[in-house]
C-alpha positions in Angstrom: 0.0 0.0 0.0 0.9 3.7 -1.2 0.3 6.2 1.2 -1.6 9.5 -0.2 0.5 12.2 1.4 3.6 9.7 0.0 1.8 9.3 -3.5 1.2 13.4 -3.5 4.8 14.1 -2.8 6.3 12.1 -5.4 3.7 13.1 -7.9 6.2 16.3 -7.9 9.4 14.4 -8.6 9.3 13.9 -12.4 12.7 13.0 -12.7 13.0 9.5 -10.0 12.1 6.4 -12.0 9.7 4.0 -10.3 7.6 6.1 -8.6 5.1 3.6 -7.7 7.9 1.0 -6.2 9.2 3.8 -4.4 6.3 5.2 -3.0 5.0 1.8 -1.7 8.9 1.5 0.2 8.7 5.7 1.6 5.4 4.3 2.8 6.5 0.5 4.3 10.0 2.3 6.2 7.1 4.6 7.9 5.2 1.7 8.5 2.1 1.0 10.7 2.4 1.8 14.4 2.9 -1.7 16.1 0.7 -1.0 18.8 -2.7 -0.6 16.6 -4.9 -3.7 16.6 -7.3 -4.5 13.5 -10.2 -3.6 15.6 -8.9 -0.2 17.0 -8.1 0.6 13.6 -11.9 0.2 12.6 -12.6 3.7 14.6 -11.0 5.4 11.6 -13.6 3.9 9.2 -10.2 3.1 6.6 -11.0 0.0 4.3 -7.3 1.1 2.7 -6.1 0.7 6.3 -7.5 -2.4 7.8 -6.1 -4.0 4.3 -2.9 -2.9 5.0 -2.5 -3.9 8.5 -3.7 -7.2 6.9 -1.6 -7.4 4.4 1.2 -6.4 6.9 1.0 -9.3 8.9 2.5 -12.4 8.8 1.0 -15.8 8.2 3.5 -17.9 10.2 5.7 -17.7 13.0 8.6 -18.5 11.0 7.5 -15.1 9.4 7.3 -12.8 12.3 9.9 -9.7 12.6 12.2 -9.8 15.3 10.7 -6.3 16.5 8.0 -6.0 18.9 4.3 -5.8 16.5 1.0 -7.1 17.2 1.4 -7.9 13.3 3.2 -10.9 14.1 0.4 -12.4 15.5 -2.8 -11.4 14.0 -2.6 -14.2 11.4 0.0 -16.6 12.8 -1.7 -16.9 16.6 -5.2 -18.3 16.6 -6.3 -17.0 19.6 -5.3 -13.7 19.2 -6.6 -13.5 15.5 -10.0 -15.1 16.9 -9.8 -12.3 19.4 -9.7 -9.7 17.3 -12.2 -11.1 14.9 -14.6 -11.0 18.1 -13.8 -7.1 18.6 -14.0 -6.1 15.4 -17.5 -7.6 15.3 -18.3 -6.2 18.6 -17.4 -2.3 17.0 -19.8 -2.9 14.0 -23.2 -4.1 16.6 -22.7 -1.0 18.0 -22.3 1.3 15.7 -23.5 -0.9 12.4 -20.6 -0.1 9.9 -21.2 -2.2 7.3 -18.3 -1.7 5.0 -16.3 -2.9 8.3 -18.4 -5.7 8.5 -18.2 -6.9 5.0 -13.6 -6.7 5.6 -14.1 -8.8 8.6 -15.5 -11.5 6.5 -13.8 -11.3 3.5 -10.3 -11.8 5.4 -11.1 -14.0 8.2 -12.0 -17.6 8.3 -13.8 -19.7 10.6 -14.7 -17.3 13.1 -17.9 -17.4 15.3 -20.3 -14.2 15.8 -20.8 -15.2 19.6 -25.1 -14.3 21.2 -23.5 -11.1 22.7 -22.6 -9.8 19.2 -26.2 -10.5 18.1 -27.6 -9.3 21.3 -25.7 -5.9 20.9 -26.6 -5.7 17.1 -30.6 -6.2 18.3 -30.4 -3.8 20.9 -28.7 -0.8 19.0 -31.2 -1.5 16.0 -28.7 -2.5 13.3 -31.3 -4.6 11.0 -28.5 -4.6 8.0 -26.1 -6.2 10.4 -28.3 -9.3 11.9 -29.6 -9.9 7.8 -25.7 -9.9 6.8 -24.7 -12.3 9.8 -27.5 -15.2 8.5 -26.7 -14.6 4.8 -23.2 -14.7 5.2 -22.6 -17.8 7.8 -22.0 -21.1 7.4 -23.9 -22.8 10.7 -26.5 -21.2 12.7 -26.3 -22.2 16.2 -27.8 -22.1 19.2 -24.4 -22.5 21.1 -21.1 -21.8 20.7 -19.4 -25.0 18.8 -16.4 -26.6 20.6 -13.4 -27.0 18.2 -15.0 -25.8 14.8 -12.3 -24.1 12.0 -14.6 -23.7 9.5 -15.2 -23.3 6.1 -16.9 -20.0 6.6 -17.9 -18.6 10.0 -21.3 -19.7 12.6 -23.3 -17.0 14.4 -25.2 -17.8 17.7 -28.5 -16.7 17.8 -29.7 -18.0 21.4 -29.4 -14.9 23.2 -32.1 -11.9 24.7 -31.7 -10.1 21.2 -35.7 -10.1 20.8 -35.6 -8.7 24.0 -33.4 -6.0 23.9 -34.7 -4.7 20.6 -38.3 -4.8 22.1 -37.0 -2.8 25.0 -35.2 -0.7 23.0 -38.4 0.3 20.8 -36.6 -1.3 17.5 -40.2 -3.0 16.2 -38.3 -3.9 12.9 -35.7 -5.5 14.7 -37.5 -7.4 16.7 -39.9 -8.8 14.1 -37.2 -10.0 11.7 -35.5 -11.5 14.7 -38.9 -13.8 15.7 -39.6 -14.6 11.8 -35.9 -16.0 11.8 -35.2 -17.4 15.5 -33.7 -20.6 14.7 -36.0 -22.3 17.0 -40.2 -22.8 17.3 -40.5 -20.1 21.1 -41.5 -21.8 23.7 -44.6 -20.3 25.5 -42.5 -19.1 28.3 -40.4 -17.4 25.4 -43.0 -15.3 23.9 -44.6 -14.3 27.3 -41.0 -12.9 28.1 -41.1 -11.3 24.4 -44.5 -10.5 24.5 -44.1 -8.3 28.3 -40.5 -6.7 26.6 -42.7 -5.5 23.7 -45.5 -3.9 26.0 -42.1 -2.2 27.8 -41.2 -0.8 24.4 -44.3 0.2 22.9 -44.8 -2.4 20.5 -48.0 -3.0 20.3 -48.5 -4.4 16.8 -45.7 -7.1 18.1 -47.2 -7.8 21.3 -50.7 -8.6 19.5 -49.3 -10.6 16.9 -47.4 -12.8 19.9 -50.3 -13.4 21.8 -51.8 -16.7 23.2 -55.4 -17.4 21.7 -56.9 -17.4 25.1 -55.0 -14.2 26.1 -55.2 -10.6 26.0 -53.0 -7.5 26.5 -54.1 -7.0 30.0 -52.7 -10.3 31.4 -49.3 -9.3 30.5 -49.0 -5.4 31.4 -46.6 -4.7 34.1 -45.6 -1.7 36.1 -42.6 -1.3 33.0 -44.8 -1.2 30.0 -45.3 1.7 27.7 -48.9 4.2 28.5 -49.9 2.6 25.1 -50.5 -0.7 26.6 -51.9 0.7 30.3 -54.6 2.4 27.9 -54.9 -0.4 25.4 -55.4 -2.6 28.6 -58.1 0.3 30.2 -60.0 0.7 27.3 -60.4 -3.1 26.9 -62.2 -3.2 30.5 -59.7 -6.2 31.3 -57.4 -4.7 33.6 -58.0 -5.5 37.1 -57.4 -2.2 39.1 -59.1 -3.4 41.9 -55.9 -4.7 43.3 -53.3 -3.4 45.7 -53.3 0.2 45.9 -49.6 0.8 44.5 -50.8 -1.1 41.3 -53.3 1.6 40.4 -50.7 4.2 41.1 -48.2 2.3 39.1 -51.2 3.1 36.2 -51.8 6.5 37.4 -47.8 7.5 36.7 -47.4 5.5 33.6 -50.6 8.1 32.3 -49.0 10.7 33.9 -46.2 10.8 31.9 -48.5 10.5 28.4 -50.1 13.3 29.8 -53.4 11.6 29.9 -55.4 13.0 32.7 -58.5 11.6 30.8 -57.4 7.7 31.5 -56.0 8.8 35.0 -59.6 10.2 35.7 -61.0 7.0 34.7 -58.8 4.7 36.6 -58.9 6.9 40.1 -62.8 5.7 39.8 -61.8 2.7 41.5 -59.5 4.0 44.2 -60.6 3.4 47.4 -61.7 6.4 49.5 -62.0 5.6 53.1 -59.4 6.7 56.1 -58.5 3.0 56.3 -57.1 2.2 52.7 -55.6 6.1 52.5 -53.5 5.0 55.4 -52.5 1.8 53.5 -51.7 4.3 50.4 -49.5 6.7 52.8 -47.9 3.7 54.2 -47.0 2.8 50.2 -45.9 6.6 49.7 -43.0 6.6 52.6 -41.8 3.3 51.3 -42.6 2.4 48.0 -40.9 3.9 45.1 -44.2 4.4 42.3 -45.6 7.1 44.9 -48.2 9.8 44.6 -46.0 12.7 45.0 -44.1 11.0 42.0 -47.1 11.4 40.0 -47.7 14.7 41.0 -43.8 15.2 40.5 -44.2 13.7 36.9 -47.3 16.0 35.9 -45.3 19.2 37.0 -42.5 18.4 34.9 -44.9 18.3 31.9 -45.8 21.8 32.7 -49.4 19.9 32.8 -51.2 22.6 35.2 -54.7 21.1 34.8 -53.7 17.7 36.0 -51.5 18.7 38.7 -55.0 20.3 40.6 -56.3 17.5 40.3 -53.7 14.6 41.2 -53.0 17.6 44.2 -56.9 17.9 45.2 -57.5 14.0 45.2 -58.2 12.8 48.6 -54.9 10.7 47.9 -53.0 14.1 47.1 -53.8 15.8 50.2 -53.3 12.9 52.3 -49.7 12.5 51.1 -49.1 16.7 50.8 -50.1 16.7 54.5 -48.1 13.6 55.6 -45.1 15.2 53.6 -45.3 18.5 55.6 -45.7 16.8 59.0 -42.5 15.2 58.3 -41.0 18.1 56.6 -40.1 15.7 53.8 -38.8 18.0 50.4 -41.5 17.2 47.5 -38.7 18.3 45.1 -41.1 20.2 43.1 -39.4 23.3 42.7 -36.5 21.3 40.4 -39.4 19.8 38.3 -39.7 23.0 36.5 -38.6 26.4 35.7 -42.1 27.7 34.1 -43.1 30.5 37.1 -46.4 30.0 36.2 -46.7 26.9 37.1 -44.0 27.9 40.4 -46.9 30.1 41.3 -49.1 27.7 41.3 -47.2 25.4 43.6 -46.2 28.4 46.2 -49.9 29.6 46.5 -50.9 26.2 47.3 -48.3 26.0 50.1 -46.7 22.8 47.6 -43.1 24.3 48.5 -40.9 23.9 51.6 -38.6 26.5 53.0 -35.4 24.1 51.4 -37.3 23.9 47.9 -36.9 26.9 47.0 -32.8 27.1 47.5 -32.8 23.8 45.2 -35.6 25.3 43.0 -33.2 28.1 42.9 -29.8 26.5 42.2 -31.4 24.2 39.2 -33.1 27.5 37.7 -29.1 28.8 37.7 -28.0 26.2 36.1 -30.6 25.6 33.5 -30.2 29.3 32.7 -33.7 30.1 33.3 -33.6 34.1 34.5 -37.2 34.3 34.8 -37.2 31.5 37.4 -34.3 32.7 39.2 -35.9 36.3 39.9 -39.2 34.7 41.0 -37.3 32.2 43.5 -35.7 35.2 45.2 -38.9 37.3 44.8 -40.5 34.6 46.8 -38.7 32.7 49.3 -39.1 33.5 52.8 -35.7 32.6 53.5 -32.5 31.7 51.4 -30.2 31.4 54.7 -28.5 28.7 53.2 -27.3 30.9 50.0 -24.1 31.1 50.8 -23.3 27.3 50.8 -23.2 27.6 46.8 -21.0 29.5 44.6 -24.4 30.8 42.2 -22.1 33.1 40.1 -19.6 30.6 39.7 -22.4 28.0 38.5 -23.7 30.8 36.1 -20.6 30.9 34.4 -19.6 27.0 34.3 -23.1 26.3 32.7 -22.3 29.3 30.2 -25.5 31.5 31.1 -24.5 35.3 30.6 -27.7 37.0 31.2 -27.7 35.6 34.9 -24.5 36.3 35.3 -25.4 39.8 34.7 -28.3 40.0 36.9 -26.6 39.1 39.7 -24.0 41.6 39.0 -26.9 44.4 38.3 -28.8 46.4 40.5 -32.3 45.1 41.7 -35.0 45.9 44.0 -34.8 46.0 47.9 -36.2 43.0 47.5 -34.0 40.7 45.8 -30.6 42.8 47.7 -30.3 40.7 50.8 -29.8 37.7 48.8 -27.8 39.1 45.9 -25.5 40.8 48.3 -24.9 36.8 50.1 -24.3 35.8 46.5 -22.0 38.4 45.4 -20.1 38.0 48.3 -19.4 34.2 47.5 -18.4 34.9 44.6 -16.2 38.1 45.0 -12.5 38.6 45.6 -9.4 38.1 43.7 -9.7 34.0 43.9 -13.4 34.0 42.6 -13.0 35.9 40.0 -10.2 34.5 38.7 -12.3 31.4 39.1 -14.6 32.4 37.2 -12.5 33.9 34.4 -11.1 30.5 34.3 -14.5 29.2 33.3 -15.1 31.3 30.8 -11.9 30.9 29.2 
């Protein structure tokens, strides 16, 4: 191999005979570095290169170079030339080069594509890549094959690859995989498929996987996608008058959809009484699908009209009021930045004292100026100020305009807190600090 900055040189030496046979020796006595493997090489996406190193290495040990070069061994040391047939495969699943792919197989010889390779493929969505592996092998297996050489190469196809495409929402993946499994599923197979699909939205899937005697509703867990909670809702089929923390698991999953309409209609069959809200509190200080996490969720989504109603349910003012009697944070003030909706939450007395400093600090770093001037508009109390450098966090996130403001002037209002803030971040050290940032 020639290389192109050798090639270009030359080009301007009309008067050296054999330019070609020279270049090709300029570009051997700079060689490749001895260090680079076949499969590091592939991050440079060089067909011209991976040929070369191939080309470059010897076939025998009687061959090898008295130098130190992982050249020597690539094609004379059968481990280490299965080895880096397995790494080169494991670049193209995840990234899905397929001009890589193709070199792998044109140079190398009985070689295995192990169920992690396929697995990887299937969950990174590279359809082109599993299609090559079955065109282009010689056995498909099930396991990996003790003492095989070849001719041509096996793939193992036993792995969680339909699952980790379903999870991944990679429907065409998935599909192709279950037309072409090299093996009828078992029931217990396509139950795990068909809950992995429901997780990943694939509905079509799911349906097409189901038992004769089953619906949708018998396999809907607290990990599958709003699409099946609502298939599974709308079907009438979904027993919600089970534990408590199942119906909230329901009531999330719609909360982040943003469908109040389906949350509406499974809160129907919520129990009421003092009895099963204590049973509901007792699930909010332990559990981790909680109401304040649904109320949490809905304030995220900027949602106002659901978060009045998830927060005047009986089961939202139970758990507001059992929050504040143990002065537990909501963490609602870092769920959003919109002052509207901030508003909202400090006229309903949703916000602890502590809430508003963290409220505070993620408006700062999310560069949101309207949010921070309502946070010091409205906090009682920002004692705590001076535990964070705000100016210094301005600058690291890159947000000039607050930067700015806290340099400005403001009202009487906002002065006791700016005056804490410019303090911590005043002097010779902090501003070179922050200078530092900025360059």
């Amino acid at each position: 191999m020639e290389l192109q900055v050798v090639s270009f040189l030359l080009r301007h030496q009309p008067y050296i005979p054999a330019l070609s046979e020279l270049g090709r020796k300029v570009s051997r006595f700079l060689g490749l570095s001895s260090n680079l493997s076949l499969s590091e090489a592939c991050v440079y996406d060089s067909i011209a290169l991976l040929d070369w190193i191939w080309d470059s290495s010897c076939t025998s040990i009687a061959e090898r170079s008295s130098g130190w070069s992982l050249h020597n061994f690539l094609r004379s040391d059968n481990d280490y030339y299965k080895w880096e047939f397995a790494k080169g495969m494991q670049f193209v699943a995840r990234g899905g080069n397929m001009k890589i792919l193709e070199c792998f197989f044109q140079h190398f010889e009985g070689c295995g594509v192990t169920t992690d390779i396929v697995d990887l493929a299937a969950c990174n969505g590279h359809l082109e890549v599993l299609i090559y592996l079955q065109e282009h092998t010689t056995i498909v297996h099930e396991n990996f094959p003790n003492n095989w050489t070849g001719p041509g190469h096996y793939v193992c196809w036993g792995g969680d690859g339909i699952i980790l495409a379903c999870e991944e929402g990679h429907g065409n993946v998935a599909q192709w995989l279950v037309e072409n499994w090299p093996h009828a599923l078992s029931l217990e197979e396509t139950e795990t498929i068909i809950r992995s699909a429901l997780a990943g939205g694939l509905m079509d899937l799911a349906q097409s996987l189901l038992p004769a005697d089953r619906h949708i509703a018998d396999y809907v867990t607290e990990f599958s996608h709003p699409l099946a909670f609502e298939m599974a809702v709308t079907s009438g089929r979904l027993n919600l008058n089970r534990h408590p923390n199942d119906v909230i698991v329901v009531v999330y999953n719609f909360a982040k959809a943003g469908r109040l309409d389906l949350i509406k209609r499974v809160c129907k069959n919520l129990p009421r009484d003092d009895e099963n809200l204590r049973e509901i509190l007792a699930i909010d200080e332990g559990d981790s699908f909680e109401w304040r996490l649904v109320i949490k969720e809905a304030i995220r989504r900027d949602d106002m009209h659901m978060v009045d109603w998830l927060v005047k349910h009986p089961i939202g003012q139970a758990s507001l009021i059992a929050a504040k009697a143990t002065k537990t944070s909501l963490e609602f003030a870092i769920a959003t930045t919109d002052t509207v909706m901030l508003q909202y939450l400090h006229d309903g007395d949703l916000l602890l004292a502590g809430d508003y400093m963290d409220g505070l600090v993620h408006a700062v770093q999310n560069g949101q100026l309207d949010a921070v001037q309502w946070f010091l508009l409205h906090a009682a109390n920002l004692s705590n100020v001076e535990q964070y450098n705000l100016m210094d966090e301005a600058v690291k996130c890159g947000h000039l305009d607050i930067l700015q403001f806290f340099h400005g002037s403001t009202s009487s209002i906002e002065e006791d807190f700016l005056r804490q803030i410019r303090l911590k971040g005043s002097g010779f050290k902090r501003t070179s600090n922050s200078l530092n940032l900025l360059l």
